[in-house]
N, CA, C and O atoms as a Tripos MOL2 file, in Angstrom:
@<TRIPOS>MOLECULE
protein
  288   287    72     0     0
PROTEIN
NO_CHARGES

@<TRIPOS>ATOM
      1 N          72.4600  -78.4760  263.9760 N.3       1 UNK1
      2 CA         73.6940  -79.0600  264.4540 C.3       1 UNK1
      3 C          74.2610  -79.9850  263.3750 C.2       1 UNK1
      4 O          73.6060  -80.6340  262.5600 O.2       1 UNK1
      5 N          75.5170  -79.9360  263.5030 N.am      2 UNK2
      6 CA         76.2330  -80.9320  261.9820 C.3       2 UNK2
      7 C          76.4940  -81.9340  262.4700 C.2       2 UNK2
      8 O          77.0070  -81.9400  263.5890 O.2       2 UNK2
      9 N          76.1880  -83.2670  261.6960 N.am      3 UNK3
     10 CA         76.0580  -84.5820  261.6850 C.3       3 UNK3
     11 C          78.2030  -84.7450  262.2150 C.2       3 UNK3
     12 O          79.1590  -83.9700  262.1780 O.2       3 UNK3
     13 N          78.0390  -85.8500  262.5340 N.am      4 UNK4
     14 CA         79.6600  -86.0760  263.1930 C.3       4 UNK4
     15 C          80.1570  -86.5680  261.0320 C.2       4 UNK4
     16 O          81.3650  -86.7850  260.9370 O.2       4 UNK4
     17 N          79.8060  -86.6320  260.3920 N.am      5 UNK5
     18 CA         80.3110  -87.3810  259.2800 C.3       5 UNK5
     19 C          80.2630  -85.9990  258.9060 C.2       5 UNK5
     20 O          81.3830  -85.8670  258.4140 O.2       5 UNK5
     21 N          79.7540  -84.9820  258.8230 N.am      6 UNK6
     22 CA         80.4340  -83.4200  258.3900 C.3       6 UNK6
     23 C          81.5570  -82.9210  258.3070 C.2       6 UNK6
     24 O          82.1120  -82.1140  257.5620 O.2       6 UNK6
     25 N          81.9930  -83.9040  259.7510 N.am      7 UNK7
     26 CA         83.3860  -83.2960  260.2920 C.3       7 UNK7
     27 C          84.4810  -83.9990  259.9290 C.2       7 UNK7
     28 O          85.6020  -83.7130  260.3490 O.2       7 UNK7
     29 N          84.3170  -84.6670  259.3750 N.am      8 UNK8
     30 CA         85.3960  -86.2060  258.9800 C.3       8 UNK8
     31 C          86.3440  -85.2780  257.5380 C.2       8 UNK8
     32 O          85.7990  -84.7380  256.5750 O.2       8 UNK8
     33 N          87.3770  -85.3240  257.7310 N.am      9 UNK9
     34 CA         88.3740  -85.1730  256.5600 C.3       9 UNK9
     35 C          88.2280  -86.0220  255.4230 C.2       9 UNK9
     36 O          88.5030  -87.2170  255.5390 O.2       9 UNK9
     37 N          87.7440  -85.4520  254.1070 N.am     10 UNK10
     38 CA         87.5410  -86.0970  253.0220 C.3      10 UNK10
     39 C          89.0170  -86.7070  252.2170 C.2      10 UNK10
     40 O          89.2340  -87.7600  251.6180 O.2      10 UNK10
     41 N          89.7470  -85.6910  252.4760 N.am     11 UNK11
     42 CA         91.3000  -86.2110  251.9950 C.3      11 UNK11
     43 C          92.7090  -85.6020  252.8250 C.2      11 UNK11
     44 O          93.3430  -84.5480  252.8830 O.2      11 UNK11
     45 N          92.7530  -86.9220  253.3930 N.am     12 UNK12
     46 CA         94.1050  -86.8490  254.1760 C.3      12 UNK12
     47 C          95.2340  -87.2030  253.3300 C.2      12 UNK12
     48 O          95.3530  -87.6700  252.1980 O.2      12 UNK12
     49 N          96.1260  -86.7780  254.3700 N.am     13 UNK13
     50 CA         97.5630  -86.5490  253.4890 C.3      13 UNK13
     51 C          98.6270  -87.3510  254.2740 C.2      13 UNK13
     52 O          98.1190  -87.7300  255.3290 O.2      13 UNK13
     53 N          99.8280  -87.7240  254.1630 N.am     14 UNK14
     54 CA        100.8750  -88.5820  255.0530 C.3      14 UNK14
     55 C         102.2310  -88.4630  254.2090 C.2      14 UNK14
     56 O         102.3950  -88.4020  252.9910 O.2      14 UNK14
     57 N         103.1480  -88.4500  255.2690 N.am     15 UNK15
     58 CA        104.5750  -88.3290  254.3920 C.3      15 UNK15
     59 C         105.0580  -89.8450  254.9480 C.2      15 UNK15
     60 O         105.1580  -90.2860  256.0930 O.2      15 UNK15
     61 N         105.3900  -90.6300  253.2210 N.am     16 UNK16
     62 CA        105.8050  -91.9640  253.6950 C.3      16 UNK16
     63 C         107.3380  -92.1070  253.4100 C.2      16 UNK16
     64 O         107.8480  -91.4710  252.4870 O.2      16 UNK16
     65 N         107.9360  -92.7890  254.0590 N.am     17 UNK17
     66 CA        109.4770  -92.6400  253.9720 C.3      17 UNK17
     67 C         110.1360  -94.1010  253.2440 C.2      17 UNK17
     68 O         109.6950  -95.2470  253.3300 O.2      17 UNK17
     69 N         111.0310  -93.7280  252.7010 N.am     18 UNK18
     70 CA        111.7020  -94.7880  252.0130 C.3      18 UNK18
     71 C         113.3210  -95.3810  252.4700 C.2      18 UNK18
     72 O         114.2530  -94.5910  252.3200 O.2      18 UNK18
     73 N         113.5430  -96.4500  252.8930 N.am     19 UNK19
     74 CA        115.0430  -96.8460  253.2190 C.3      19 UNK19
     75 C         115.0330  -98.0370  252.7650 C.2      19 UNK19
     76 O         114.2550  -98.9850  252.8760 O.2      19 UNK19
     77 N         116.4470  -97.7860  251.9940 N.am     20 UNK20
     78 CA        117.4560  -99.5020  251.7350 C.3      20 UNK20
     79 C         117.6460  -99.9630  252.5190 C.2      20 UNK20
     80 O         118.3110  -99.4060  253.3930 O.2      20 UNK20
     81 N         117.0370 -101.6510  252.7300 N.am     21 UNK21
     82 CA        117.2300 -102.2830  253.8330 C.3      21 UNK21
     83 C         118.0810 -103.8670  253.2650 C.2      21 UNK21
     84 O         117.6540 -105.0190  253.3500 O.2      21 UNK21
     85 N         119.4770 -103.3370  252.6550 N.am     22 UNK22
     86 CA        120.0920 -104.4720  251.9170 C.3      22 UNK22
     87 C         119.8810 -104.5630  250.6750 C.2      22 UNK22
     88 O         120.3200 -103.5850  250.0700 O.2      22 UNK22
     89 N         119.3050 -105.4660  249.9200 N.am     23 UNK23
     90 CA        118.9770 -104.7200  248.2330 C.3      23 UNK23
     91 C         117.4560 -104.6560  248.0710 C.2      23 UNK23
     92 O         116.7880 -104.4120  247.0650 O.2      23 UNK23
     93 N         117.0750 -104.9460  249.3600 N.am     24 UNK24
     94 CA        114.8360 -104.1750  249.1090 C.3      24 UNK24
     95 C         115.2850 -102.5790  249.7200 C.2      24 UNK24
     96 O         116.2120 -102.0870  250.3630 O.2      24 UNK24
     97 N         113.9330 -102.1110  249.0460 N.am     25 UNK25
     98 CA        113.5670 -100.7140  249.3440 C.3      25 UNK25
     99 C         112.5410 -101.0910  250.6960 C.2      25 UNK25
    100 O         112.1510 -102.2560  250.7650 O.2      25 UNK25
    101 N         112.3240 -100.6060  251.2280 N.am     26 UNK26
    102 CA        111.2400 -100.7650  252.6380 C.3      26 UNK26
    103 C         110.6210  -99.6170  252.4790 C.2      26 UNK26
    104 O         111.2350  -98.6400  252.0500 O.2      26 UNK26
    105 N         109.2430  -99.5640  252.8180 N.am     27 UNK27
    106 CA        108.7210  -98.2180  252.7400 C.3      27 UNK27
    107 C         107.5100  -98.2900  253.4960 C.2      27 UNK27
    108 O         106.4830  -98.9610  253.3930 O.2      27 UNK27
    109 N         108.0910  -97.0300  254.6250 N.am     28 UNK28
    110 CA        107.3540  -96.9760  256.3150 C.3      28 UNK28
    111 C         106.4080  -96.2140  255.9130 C.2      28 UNK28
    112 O         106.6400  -95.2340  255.2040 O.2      28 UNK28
    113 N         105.1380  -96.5690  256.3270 N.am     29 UNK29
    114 CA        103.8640  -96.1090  256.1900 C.3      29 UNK29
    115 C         103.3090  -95.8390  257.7200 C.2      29 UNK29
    116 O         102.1300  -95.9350  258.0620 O.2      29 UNK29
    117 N         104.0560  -95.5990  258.2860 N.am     30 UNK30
    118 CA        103.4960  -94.8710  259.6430 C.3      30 UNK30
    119 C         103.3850  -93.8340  260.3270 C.2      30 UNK30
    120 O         103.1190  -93.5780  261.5020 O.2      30 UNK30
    121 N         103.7470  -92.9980  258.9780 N.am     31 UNK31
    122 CA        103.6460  -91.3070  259.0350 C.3      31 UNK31
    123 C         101.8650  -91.0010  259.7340 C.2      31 UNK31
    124 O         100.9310  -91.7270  259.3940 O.2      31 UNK31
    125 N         101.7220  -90.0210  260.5510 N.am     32 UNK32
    126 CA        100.7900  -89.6150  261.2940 C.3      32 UNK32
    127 C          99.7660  -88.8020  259.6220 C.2      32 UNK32
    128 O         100.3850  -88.1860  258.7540 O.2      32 UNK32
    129 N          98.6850  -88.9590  259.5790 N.am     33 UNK33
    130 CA         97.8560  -88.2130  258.4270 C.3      33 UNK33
    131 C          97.6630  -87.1710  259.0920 C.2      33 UNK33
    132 O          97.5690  -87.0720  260.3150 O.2      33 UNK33
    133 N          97.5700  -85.9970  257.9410 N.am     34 UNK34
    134 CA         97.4620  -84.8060  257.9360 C.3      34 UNK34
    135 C          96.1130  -84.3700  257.6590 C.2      34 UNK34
    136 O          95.3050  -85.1520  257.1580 O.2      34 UNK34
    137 N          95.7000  -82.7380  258.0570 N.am     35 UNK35
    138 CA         93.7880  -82.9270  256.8960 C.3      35 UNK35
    139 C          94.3530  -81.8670  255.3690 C.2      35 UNK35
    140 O          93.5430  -81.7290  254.4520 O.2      35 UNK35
    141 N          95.6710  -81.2430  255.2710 N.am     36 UNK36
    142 CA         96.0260  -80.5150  254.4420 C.3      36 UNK36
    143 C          96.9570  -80.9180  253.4890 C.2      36 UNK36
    144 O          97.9480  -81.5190  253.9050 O.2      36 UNK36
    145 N          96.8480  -80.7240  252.3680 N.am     37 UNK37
    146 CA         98.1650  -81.4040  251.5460 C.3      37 UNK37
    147 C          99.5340  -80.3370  251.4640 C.2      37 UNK37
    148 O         100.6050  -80.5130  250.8830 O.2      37 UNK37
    149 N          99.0810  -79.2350  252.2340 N.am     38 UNK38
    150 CA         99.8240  -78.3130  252.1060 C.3      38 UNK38
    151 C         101.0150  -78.4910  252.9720 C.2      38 UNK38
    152 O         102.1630  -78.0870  252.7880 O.2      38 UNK38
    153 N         100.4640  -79.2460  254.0540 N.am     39 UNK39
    154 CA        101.0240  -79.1150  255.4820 C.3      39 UNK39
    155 C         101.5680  -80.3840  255.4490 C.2      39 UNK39
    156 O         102.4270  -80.5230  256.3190 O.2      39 UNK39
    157 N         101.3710  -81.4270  254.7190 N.am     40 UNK40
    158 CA        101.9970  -82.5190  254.4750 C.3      40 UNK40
    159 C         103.4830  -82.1880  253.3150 C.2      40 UNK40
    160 O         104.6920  -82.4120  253.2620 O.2      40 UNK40
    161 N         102.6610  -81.6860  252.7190 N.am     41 UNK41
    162 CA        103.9740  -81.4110  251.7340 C.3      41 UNK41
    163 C         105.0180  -80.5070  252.8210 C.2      41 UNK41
    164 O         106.1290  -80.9990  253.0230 O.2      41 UNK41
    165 N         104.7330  -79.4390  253.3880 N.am     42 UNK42
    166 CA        105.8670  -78.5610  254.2210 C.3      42 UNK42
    167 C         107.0410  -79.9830  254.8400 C.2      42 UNK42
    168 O         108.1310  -80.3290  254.3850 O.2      42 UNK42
    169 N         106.0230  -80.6870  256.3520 N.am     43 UNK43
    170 CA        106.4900  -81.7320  256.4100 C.3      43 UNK43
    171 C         107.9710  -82.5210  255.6150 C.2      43 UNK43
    172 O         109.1560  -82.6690  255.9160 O.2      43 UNK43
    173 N         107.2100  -82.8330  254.6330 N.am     44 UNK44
    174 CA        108.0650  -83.8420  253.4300 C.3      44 UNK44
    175 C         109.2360  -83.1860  253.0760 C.2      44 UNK44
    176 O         110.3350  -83.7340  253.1630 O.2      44 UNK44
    177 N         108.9860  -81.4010  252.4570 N.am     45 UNK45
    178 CA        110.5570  -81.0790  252.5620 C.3      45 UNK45
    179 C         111.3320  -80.5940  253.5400 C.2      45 UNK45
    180 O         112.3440  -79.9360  253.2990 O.2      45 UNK45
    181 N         110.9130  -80.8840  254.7530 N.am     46 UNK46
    182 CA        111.5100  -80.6800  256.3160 C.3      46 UNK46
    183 C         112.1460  -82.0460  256.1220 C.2      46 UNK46
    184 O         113.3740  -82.1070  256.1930 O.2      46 UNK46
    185 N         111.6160  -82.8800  255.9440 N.am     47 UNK47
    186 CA        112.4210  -84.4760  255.9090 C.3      47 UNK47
    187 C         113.5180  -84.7980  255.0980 C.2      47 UNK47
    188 O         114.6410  -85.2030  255.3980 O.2      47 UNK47
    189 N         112.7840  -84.4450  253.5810 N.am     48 UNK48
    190 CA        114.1180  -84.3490  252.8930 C.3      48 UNK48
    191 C         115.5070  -83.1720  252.6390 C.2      48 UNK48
    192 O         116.2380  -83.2100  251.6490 O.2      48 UNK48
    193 N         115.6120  -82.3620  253.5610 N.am     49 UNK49
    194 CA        116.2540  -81.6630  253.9480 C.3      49 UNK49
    195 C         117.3350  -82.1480  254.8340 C.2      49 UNK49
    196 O         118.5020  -81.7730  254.9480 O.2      49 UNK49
    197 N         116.7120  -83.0010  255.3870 N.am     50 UNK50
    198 CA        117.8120  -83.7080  256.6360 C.3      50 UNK50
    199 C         117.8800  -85.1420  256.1000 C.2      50 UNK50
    200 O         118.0150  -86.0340  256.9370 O.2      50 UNK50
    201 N         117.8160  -85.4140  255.0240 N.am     51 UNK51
    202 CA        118.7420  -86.3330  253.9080 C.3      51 UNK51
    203 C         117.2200  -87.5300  254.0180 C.2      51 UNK51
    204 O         117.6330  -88.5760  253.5170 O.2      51 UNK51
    205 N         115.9860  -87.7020  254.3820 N.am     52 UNK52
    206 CA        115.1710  -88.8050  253.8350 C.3      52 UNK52
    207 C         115.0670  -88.9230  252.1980 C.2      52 UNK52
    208 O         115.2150  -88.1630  251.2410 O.2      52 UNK52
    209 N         114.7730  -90.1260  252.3880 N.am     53 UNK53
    210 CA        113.1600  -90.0650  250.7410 C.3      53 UNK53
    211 C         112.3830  -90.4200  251.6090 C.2      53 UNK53
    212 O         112.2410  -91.0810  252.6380 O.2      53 UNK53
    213 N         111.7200  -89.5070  250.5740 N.am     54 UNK54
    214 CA        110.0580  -89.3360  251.0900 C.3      54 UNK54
    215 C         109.0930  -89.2340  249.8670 C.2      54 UNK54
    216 O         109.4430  -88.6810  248.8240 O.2      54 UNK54
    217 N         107.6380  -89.8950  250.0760 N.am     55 UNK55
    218 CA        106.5000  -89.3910  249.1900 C.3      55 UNK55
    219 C         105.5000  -89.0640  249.9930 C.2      55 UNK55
    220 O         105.5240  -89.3490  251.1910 O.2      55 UNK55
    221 N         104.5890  -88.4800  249.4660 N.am     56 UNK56
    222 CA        103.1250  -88.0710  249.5740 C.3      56 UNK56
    223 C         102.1620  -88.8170  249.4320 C.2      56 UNK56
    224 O         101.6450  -88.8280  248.3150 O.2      56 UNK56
    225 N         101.6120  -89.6570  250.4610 N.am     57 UNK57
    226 CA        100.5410  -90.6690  250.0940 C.3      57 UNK57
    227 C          98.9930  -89.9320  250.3990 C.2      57 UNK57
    228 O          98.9470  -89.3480  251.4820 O.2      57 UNK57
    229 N          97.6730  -89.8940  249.5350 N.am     58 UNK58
    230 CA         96.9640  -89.6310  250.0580 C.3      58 UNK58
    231 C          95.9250  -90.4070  250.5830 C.2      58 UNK58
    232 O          96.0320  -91.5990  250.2960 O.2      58 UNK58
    233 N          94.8190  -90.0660  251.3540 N.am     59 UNK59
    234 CA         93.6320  -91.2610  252.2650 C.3      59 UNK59
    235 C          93.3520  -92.3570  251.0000 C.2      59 UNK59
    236 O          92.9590  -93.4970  251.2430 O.2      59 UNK59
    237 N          93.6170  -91.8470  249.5400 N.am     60 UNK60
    238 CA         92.9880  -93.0590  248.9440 C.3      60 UNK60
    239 C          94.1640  -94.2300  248.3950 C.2      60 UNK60
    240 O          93.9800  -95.2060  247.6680 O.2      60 UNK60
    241 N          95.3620  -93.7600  249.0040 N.am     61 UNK61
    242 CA         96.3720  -94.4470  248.6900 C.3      61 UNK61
    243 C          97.3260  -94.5020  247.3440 C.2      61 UNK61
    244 O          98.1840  -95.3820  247.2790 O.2      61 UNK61
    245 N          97.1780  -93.6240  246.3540 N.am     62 UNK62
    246 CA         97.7350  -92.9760  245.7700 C.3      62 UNK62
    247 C          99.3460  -92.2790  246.5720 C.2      62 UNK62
    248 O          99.3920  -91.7350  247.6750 O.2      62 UNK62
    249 N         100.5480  -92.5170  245.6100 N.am     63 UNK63
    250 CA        101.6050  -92.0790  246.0040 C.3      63 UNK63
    251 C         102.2250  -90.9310  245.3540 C.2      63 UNK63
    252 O         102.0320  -90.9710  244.1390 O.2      63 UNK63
    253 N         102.8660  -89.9750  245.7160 N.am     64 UNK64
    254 CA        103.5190  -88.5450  245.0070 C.3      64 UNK64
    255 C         104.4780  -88.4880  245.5370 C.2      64 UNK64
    256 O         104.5810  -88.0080  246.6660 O.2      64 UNK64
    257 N         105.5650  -89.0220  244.7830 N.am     65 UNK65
    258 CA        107.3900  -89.1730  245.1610 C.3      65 UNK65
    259 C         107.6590  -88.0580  244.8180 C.2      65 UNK65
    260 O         107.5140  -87.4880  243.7370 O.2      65 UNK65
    261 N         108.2640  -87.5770  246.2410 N.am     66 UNK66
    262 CA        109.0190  -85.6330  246.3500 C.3      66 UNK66
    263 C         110.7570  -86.0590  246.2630 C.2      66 UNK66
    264 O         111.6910  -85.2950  246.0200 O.2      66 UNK66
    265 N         110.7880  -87.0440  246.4540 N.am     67 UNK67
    266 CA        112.6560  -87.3350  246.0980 C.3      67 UNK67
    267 C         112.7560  -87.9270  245.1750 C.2      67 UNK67
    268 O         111.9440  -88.8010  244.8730 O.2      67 UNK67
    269 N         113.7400  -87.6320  244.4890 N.am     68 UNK68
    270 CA        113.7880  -88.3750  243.1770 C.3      68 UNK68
    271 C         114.7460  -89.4440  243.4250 C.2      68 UNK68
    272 O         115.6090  -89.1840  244.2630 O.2      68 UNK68
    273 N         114.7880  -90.9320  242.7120 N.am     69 UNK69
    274 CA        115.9000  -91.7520  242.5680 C.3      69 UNK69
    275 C         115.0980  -92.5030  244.2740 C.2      69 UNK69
    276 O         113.9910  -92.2100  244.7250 O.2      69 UNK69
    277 N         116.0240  -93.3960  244.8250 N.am     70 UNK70
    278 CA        115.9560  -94.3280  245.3850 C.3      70 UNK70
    279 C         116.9560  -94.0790  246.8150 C.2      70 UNK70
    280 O         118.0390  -93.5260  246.6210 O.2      70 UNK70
    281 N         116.5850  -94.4910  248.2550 N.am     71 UNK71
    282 CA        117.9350  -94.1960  249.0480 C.3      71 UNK71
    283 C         118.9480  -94.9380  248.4800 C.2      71 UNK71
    284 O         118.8100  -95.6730  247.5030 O.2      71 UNK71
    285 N         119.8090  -94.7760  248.9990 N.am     72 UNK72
    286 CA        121.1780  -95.1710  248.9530 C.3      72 UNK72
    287 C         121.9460  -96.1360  250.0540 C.2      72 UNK72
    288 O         123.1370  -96.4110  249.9090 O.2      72 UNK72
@<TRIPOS>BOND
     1     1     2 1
     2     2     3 1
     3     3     4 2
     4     3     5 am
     5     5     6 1
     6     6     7 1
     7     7     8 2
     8     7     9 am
     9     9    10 1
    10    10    11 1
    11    11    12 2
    12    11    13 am
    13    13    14 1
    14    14    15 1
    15    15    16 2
    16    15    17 am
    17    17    18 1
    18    18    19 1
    19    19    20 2
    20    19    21 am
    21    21    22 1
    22    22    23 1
    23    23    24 2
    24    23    25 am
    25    25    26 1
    26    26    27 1
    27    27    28 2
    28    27    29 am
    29    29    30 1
    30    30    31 1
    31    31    32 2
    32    31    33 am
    33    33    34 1
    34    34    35 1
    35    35    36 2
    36    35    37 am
    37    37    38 1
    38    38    39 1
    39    39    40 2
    40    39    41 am
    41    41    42 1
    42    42    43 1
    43    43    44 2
    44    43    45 am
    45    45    46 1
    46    46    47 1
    47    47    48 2
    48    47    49 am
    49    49    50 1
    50    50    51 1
    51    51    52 2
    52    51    53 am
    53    53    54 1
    54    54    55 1
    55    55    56 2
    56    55    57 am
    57    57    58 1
    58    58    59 1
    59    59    60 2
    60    59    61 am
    61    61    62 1
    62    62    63 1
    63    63    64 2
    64    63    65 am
    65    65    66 1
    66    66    67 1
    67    67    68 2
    68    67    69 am
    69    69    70 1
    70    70    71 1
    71    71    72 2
    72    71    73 am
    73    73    74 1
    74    74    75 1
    75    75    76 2
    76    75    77 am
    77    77    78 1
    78    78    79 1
    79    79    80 2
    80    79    81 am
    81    81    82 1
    82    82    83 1
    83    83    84 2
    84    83    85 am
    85    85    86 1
    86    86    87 1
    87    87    88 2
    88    87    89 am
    89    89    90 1
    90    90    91 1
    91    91    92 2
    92    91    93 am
    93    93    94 1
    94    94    95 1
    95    95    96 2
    96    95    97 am
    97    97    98 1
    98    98    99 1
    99    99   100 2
   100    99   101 am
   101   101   102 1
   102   102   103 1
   103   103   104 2
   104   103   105 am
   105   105   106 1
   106   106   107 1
   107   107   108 2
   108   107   109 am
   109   109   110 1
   110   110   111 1
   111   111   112 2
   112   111   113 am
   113   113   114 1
   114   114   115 1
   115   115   116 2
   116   115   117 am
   117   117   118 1
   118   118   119 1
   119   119   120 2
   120   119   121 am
   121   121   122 1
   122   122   123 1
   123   123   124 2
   124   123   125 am
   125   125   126 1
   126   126   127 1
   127   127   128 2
   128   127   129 am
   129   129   130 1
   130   130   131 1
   131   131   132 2
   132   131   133 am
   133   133   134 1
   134   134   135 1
   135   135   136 2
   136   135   137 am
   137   137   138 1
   138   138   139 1
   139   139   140 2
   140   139   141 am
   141   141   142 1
   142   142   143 1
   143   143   144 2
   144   143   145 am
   145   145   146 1
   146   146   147 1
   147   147   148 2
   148   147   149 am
   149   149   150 1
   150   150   151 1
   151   151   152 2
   152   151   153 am
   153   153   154 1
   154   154   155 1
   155   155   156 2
   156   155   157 am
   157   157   158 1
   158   158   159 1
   159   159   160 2
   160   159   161 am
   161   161   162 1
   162   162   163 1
   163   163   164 2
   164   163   165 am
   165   165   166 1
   166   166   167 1
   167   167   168 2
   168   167   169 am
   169   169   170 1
   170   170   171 1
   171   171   172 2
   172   171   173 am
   173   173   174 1
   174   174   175 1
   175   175   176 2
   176   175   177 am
   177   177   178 1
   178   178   179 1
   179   179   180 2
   180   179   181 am
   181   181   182 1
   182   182   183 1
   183   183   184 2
   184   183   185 am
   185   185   186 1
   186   186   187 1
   187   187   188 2
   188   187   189 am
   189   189   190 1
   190   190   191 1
   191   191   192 2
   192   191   193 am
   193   193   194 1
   194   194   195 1
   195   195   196 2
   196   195   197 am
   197   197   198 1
   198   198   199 1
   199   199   200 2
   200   199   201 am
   201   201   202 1
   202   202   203 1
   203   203   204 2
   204   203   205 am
   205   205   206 1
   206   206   207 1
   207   207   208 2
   208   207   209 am
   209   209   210 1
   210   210   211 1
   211   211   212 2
   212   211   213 am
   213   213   214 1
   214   214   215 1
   215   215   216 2
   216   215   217 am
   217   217   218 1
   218   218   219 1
   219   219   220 2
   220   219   221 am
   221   221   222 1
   222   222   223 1
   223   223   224 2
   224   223   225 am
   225   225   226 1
   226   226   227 1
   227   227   228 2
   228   227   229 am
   229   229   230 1
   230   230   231 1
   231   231   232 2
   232   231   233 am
   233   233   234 1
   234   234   235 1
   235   235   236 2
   236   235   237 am
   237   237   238 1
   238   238   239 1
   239   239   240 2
   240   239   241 am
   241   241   242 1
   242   242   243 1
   243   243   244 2
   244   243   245 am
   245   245   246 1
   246   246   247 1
   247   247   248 2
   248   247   249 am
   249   249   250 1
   250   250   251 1
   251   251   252 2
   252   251   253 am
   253   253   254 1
   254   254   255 1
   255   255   256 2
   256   255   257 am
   257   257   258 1
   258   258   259 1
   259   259   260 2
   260   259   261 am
   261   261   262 1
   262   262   263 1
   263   263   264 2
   264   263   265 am
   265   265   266 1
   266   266   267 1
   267   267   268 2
   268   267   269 am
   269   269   270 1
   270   270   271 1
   271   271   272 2
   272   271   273 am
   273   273   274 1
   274   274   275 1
   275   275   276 2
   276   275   277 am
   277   277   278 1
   278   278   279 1
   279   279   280 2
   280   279   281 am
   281   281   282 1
   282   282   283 1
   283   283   284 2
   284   283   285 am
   285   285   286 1
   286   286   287 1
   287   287   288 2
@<TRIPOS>SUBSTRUCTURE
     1 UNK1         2 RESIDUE 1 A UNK
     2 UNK2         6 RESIDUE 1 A UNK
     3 UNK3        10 RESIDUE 1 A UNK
     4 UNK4        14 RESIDUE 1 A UNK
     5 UNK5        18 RESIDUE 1 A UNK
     6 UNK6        22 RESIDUE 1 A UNK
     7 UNK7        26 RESIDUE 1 A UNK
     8 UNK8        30 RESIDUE 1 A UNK
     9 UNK9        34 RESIDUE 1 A UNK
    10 UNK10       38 RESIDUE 1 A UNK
    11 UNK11       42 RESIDUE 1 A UNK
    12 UNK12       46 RESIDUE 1 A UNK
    13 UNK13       50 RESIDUE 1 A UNK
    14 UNK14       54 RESIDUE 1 A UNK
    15 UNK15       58 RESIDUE 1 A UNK
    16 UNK16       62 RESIDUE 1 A UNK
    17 UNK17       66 RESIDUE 1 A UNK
    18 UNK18       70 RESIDUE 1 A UNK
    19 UNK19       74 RESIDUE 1 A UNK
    20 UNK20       78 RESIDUE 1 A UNK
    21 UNK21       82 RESIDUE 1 A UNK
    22 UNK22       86 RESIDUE 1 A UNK
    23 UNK23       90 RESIDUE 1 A UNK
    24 UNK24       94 RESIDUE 1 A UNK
    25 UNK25       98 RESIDUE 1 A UNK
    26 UNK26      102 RESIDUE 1 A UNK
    27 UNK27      106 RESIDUE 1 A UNK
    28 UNK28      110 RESIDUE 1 A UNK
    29 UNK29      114 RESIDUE 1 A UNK
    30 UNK30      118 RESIDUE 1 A UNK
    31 UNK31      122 RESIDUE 1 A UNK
    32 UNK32      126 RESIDUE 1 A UNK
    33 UNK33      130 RESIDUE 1 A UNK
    34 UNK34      134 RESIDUE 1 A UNK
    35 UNK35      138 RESIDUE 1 A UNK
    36 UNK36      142 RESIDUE 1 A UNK
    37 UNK37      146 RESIDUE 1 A UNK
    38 UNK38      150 RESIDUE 1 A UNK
    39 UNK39      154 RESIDUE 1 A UNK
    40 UNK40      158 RESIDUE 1 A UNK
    41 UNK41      162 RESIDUE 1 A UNK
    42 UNK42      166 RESIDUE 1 A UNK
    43 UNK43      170 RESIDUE 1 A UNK
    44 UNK44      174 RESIDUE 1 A UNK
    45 UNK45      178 RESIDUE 1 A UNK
    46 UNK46      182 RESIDUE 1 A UNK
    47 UNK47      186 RESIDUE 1 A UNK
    48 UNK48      190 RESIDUE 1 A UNK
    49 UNK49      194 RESIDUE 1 A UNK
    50 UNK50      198 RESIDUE 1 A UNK
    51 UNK51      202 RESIDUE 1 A UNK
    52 UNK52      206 RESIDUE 1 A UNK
    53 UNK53      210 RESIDUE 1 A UNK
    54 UNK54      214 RESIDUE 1 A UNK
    55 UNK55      218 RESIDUE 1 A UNK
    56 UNK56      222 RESIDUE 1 A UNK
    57 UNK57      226 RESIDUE 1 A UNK
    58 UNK58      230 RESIDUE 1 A UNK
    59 UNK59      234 RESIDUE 1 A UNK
    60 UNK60      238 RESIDUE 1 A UNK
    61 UNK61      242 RESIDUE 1 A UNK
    62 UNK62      246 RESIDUE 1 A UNK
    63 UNK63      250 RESIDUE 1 A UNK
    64 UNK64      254 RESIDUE 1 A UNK
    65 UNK65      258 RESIDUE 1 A UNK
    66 UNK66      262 RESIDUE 1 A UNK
    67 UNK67      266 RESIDUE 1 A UNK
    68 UNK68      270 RESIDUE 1 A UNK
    69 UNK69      274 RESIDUE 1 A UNK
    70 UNK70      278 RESIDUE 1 A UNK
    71 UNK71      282 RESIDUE 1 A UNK
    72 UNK72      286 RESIDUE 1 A UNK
């Protein structure tokens, strides 16, 4: 039988969003984690399609900006 720490996702994935809130950038980190980076990335350009910024954060907190430039 496999130990419960077998089952644990070694690297999760999250789409974090970016908005101008006056002249700061704010950046919402309450995207739900993913266990695929694949499926995070799909995600991310579903978002930026319907006008977000967005990046790719992974479980170790590392960021991968899929929009380029800054909101507006």
């Amino acid at each position: 039988m496999a130990s419960f720490q077998d089952r644990i996702p070694t690297n999760m994935w999250r789409v974090v969003f970016y908005e101008r809130r006056g002249n700061r950038v704010h950046v919402d980190r309450t995207g739900p984690w993913l266990p695929e980076k694949t499926l995070a990335q799909h995600w991310a350009r579903w978002f930026t399609e319907r006008g977000y910024h967005v990046a790719l954060q992974d479980q170790g907190g590392q960021l991968e900006k899929s929009t380029p430039g800054l909101p507006s």
